[in-house]
C-alpha positions in Angstrom: 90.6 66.6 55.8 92.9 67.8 58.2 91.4 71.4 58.2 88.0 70.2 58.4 89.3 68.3 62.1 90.2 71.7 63.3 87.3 73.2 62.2 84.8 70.8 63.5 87.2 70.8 66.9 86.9 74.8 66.9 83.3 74.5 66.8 82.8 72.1 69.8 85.1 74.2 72.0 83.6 77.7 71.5 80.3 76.9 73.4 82.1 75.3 75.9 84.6 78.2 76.4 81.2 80.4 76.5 79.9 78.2 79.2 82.7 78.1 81.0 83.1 82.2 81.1 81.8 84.0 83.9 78.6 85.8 84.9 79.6 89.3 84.5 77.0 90.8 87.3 78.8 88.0 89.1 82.3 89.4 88.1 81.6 92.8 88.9 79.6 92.2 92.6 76.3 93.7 91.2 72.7 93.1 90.6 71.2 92.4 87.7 69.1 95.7 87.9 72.5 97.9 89.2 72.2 101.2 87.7 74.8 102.4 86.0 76.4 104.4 88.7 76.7 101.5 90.3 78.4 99.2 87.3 81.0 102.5 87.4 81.3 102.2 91.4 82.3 98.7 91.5 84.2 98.5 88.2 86.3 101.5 89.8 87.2 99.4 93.0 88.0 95.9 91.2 90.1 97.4 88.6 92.5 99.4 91.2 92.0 96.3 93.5 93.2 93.6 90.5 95.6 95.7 88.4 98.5 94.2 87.1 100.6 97.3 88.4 99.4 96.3 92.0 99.5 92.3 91.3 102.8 92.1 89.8 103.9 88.2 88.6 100.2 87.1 89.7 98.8 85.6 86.1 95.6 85.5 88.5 94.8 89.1 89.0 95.8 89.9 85.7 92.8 87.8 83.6 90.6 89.0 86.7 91.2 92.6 85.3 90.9 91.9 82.1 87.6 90.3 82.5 86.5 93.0 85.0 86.8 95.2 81.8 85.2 93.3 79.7 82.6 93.1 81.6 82.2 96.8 82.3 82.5 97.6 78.8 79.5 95.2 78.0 77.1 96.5 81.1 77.8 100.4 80.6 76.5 100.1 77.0 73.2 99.7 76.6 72.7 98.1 73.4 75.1 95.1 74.2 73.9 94.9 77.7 70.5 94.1 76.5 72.2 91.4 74.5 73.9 89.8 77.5 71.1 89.8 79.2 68.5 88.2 76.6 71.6 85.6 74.5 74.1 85.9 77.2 77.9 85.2 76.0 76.7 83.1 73.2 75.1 86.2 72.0 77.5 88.6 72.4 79.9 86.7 70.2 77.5 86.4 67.5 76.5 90.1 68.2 80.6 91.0 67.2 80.7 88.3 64.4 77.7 90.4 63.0 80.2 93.8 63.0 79.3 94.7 66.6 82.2 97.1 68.7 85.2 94.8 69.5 86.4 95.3 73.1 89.3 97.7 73.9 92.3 97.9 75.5 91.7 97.5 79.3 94.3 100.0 80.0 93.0 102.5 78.0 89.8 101.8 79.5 91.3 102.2 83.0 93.3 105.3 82.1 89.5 107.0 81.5 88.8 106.3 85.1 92.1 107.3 86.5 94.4 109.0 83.8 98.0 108.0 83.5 97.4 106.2 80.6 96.2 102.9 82.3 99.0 101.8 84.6 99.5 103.1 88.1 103.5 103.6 89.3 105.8 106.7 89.6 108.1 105.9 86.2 107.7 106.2 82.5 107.4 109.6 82.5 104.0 110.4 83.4 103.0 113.3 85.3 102.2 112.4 89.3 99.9 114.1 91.4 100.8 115.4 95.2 100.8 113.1 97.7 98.1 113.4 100.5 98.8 113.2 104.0 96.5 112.6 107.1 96.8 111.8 110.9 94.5 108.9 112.3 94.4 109.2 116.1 94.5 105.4 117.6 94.1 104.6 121.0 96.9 102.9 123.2 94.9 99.4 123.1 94.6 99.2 119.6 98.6 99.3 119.7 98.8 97.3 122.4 96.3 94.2 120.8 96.8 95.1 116.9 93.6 96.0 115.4 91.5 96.1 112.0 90.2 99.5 111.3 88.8 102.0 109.2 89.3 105.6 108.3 87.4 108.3 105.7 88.8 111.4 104.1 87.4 113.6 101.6 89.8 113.5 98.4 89.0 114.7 94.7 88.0 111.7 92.5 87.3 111.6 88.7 83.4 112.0 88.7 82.3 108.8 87.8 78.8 110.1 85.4 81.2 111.7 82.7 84.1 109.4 83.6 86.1 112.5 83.7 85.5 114.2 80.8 82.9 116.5 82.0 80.8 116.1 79.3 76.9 115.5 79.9 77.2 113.1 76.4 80.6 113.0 75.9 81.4 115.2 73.4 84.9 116.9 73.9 86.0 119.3 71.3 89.6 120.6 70.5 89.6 124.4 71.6 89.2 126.6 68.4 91.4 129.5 70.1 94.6 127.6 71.5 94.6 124.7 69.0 94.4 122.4 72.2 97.4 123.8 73.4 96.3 125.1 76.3 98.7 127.9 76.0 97.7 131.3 73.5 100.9 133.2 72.5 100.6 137.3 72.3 102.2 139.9 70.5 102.8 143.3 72.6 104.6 146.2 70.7 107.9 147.4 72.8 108.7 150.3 70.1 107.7 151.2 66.4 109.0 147.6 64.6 110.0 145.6 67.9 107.7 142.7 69.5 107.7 141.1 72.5 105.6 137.6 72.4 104.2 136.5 75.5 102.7 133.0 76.8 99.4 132.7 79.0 96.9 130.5 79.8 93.9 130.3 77.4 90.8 131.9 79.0 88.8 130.0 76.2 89.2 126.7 77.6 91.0 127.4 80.8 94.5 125.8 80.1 93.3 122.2 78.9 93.2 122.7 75.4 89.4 121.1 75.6 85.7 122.6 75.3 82.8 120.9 75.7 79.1 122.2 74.8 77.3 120.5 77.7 78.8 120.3 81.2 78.2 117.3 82.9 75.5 117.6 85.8 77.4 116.4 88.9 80.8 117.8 88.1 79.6 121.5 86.2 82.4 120.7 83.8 85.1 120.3 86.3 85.8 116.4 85.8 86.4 115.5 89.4 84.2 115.7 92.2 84.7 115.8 96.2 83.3 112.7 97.5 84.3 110.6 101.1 86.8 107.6 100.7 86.6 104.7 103.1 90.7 102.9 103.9 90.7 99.8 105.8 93.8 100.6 108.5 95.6 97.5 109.8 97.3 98.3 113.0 99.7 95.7 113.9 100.9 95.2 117.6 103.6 97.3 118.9 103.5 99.3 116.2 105.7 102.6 116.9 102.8 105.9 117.6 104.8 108.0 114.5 104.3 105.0 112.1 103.7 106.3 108.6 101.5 103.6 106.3 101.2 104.6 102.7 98.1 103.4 100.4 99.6 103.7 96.6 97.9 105.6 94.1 94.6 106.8 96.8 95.6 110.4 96.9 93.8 113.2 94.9 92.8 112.5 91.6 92.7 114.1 88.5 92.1 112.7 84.3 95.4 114.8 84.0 97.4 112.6 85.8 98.5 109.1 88.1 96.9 109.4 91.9 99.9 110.1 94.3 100.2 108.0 97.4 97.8 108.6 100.5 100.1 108.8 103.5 98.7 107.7 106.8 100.7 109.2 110.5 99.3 107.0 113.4 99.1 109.0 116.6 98.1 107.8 119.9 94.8 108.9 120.8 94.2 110.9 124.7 93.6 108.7 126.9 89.4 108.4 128.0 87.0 106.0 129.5 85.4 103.9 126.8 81.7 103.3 126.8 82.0 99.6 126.4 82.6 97.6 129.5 85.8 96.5 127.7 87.2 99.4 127.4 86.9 100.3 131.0 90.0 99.1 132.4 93.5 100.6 134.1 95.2 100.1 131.0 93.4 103.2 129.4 95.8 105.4 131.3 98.8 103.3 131.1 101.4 106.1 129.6 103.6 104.7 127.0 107.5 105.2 125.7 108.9 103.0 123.1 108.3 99.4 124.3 108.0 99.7 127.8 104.5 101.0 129.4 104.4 103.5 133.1 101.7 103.8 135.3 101.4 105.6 138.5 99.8 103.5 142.1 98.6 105.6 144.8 99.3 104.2 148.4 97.8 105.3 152.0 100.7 106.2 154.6 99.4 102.5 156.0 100.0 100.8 153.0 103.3 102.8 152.4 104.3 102.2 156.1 102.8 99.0 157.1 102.4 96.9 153.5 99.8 93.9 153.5 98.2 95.3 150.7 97.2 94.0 147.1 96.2 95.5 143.9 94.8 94.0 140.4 95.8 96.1 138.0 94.3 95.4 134.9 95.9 95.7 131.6 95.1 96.6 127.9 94.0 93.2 126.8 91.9 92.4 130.1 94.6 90.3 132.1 95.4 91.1 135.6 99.0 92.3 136.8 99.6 91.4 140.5 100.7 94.7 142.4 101.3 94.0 146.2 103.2 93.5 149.7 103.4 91.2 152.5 103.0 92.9 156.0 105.8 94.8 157.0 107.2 95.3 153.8 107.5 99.3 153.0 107.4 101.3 149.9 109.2 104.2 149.7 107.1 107.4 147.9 108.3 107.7 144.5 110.0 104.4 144.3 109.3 102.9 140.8 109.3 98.5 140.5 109.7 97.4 137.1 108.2 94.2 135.9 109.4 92.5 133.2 107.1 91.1 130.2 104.0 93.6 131.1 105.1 96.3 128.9 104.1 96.9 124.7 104.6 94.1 122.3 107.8 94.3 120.9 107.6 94.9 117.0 110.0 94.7 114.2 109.4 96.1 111.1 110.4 93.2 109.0 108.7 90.8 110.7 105.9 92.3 112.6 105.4 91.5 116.2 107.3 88.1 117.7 104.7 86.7 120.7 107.9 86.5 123.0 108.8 90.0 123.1 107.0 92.1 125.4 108.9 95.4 127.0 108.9 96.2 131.0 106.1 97.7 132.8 107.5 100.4 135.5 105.1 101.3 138.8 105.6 104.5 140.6 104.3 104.3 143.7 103.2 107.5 145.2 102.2 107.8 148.9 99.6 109.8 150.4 99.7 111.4 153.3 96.7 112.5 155.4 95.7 116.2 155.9 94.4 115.7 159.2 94.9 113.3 162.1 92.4 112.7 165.2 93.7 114.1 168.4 93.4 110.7 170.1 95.0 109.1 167.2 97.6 111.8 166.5 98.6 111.2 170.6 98.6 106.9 170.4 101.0 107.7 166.9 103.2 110.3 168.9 103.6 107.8 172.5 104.0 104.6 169.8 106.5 106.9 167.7 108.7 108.1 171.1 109.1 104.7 172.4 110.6 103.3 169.0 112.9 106.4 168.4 114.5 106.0 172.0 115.1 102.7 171.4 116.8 102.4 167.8 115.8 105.6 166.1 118.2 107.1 163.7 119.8 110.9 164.0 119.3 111.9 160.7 120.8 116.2 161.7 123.9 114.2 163.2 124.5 111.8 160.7 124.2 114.1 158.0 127.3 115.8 159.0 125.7 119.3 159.5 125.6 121.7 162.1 123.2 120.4 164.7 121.2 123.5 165.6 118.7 121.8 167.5 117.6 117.9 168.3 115.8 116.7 166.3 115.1 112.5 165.8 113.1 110.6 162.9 112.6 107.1 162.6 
């Protein structure tokens, strides 16, 4: 009686549990009439995106890859995907009940993608490919405000028709000459009765031990193709120019082995005029060193001299810095002011970039004088210039302590 319960129970739950389970064109981001590059396009993104390697303690992530395989493993074939489509889940089950293929190992299905037998990681033994290293040139306001971003590179990638076995159907043969060894051993004769064996690659199969009678289309054999691959670059503010960001497991990659890491080098961009509106402001060709930002102000002898002047400088992120003085207060050339607060955020590797912290801002002022001078101005400077020298102008030949070889008076 008591088995019967169980049984009955079991019955009632299965078709919920096949309700409940989700729409695998749904799962997988597709349409219902994807192709099946595209099923092998956007199972190769979810699975690296969800992997328990990548999601480590998140229960989450790993049933979400899981099910991501299922639900490739169902599409790509197309006996069971015409199934799905027609019975949906309640068909497939009856479909395995009947002796249909039972689903695989995830991993193993992930290790046909991406080699390295299914996990991602540098341990356990398993051969790692190079790392890859590229320079992204970011302009000074993207450091300045933080930005979201992206980049391309070309990089090898397991060709996605043959899943890297660059077979057009599949087929992969052990070679008949090496034994799959990849290696053939030779016997050269040193003297009558003495042998020397020697080691080389196997021309047959060209080192991998496998032969296959007809080479994939896309890939001529090779198993990887050259293809563009898009990174999403988060730029966070303050961050140092010579930062180095790595993306895990997005270098080169090969059936033969784990994807090293992709290693990004930010590098500030020259400084330009931007097309947008925006973009057009001071701040372009602000100069920067560690937290604190420079820029250079070019004053007329009148402002120099005379002050009662005012500038709006404006910064990276569009406010206005004050630059300015009141009349009769003088700038000497090359004299740098330093203003607190206006320089690059302030950012800490452990925690990012705190909203207090801001570095100094430092203004050299550089004067200009003029090349030429009207005659009448040049003599109403001279008679304004004579009358203030008699009266309180400073000696610089005397009080310098030199030999006075002639006289000779500044202001």
């Amino acid at each position: 009686m008591l088995f019967f319960s169980s049984f009955c129970l079991l019955l009632c739950i299965l078709p919920l549990a096949v309700l409940c389970a989700e729409d695998f064109y749904k799962l997988l981001g597709i349409d219902k009439s994807a192709s099946d590059r595209e099923i092998k396009k956007a199972y190769r993104t979810l699975s690296k995106q969800f992997h328990p390697d990548k999601n480590p303690n998140d229960e989450a992530a790993h049933h979400k890859f899981v099910d991501i395989s299922e639900a490739y493993e169902v599409l790509i074939d197309q006996e069971t995907r015409k199934i799905y489509d027609q019975y949906g889940h309640d068909g497939l089950a009856q479909h395995k009940q009947g002796g249909g293929p039972q689903h695989h190992d995830p991993f193993d299905l992930f290790s046909r993608f991406f080699g390295g037998g299914g996990h991602f990681g540098h341990g356990g033994g398993q051969r790692r490919g190079p790392d890859m290293e590229v320079r992204v040139d970011v302009p000074l306001r993207d450091f300045y405000n933080g930005q979201e971003t992206e980049f391309s590179i070309e990089r090898q990638q397991i060709c996605e028709d043959c899943e890297g076995s660059g077979s057009a159907d599949g087929q992969v043969e052990t070679c008949s000459v090496c034994g799959g060894r990849g290696m053939k051993i030779q016997k050269m004769m040193l003297a009558p009765g003495i042998f020397q064996q020697m080691q080389s690659m196997c021309d047959s199969c060209g080192g991998k031990g496998k032969t296959i009678k007809h080479a994939c289309p896309v890939c001529k054999g090779s198993r990887v193709v050259k293809k563009a691959s898009s990174h999403s670059l988060h730029i966070e503010k303050g961050m140092p120019r010579d930062m180095r960001i790595p993306y895990e497991n997005e270098a080169d990659e090969s059936p033969d082995w784990v994807a090293g890491d992709l290693v990004v080098h930010l590098s500030e961009k020259e400084p330009e005029l931007g097309r947008e509106d925006e973009e057009r402001t001071d701040g372009t060709f602000f100069r920067r060193k560690g937290k604190d930002l420079f820029w250079r102000e070019v004053l007329s002898l009148r402002e120099a001299w005379l002050g009662d002047w005012t500038r709006n400088l404006t910064h990276l992120d569009g406010h206005v810095v004050r630059l300015g003085r009141k009349r009769g207060q003088t700038v000497q050339p090359n004299s740098v002011e330093v203003i607190p607060e206006e320089g690059m955020p302030i950012w800490h590797e452990e925690g990012g970039h705190s909203a207090e912290e801001f570095g100094a801002l430092h203004v050299e002022y550089v004067v200009v004088l003029p090349d030429q001078m009207d005659k009448a101005m040049e003599k109403e400077f001279w008679g304004v210039w004579e009358k203030w020298r008699k009266k309180s102008g400073v000696d610089l030949a005397k009080d310098s302590g030199r030999p006075v070889k002639s006289s000779h008076d500044e202001l």
